[in-house]
N, C-alpha and C positions, 0 to 999 in steps of 0.2 A: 663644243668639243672639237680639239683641234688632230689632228691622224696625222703622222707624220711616220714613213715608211723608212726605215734606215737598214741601208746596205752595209751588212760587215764583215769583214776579213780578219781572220785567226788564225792562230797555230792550228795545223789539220790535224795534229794530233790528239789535238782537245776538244773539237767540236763538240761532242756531246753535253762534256762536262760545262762548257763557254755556255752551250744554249742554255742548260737547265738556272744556270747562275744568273742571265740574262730574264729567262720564261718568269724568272722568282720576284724580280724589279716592280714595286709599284709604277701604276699608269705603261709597263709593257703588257698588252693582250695574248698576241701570238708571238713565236719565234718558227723560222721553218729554217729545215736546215735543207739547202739548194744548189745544183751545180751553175756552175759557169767561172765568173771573175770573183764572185762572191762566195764565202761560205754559210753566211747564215742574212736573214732576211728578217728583223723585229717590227713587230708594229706597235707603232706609241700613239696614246691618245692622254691629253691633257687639257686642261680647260683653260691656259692661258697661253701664249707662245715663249716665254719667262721660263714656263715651268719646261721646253723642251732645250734646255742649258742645263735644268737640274739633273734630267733624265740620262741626256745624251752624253755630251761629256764629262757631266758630274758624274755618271755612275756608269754607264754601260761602256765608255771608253776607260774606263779602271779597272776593268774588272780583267786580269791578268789573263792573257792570251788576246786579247783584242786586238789586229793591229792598226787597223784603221776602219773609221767609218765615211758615210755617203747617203747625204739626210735630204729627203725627199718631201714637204707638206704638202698634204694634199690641199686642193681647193673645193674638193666637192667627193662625195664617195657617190656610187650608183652600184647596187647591188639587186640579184634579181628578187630577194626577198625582200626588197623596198616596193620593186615596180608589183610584185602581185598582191603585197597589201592594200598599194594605193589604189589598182584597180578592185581590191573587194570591196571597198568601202562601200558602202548602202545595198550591198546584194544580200538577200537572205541564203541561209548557207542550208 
């Protein structure tokens, strides 16, 4: 599975409507909507890097209010609910 985190910028006046039309996207998980340079923040996961051309600018850079994106792959995710499983592994609970 490939994670590819993309920074995007919209019409401020849409953000809401942008995320939901974004959140709806097959292979998008999350959308957060966040301050700074950015208005909103998607996470995409797909199982080829092919398919983050279909994702990214086939579809979430169409979708009206978009003005720009800022595509990020990851090489690795690390999360804490990775490290406490791998540490239960053979403990009786």
């Amino acid at each position: 599975m490939i994670t590819a985190i993309v920074l995007i910028k919209t019409s401020v006046d849409r953000i809401p409507e942008i995320a939901e039309a974004i959140a709806a996207l097959d292979s998008v998980s999350e959308v957060f909507s966040v301050t700074g340079t950015y208005d909103l923040i998607a996470m995409v996961r797909v199982a080829r890097h092919d398919d983050l051309a279909d994702v990214i600018p086939g579809r979430i850079s169409k979708i009206q209010g978009v003005e720009a994106t800022d595509t990020h792959v990851a090489f690795r995710t690390y999360s804490q609910h990775d490290l406490e499983a791998a540490f239960a592994i053979g403990l009786d609970a």
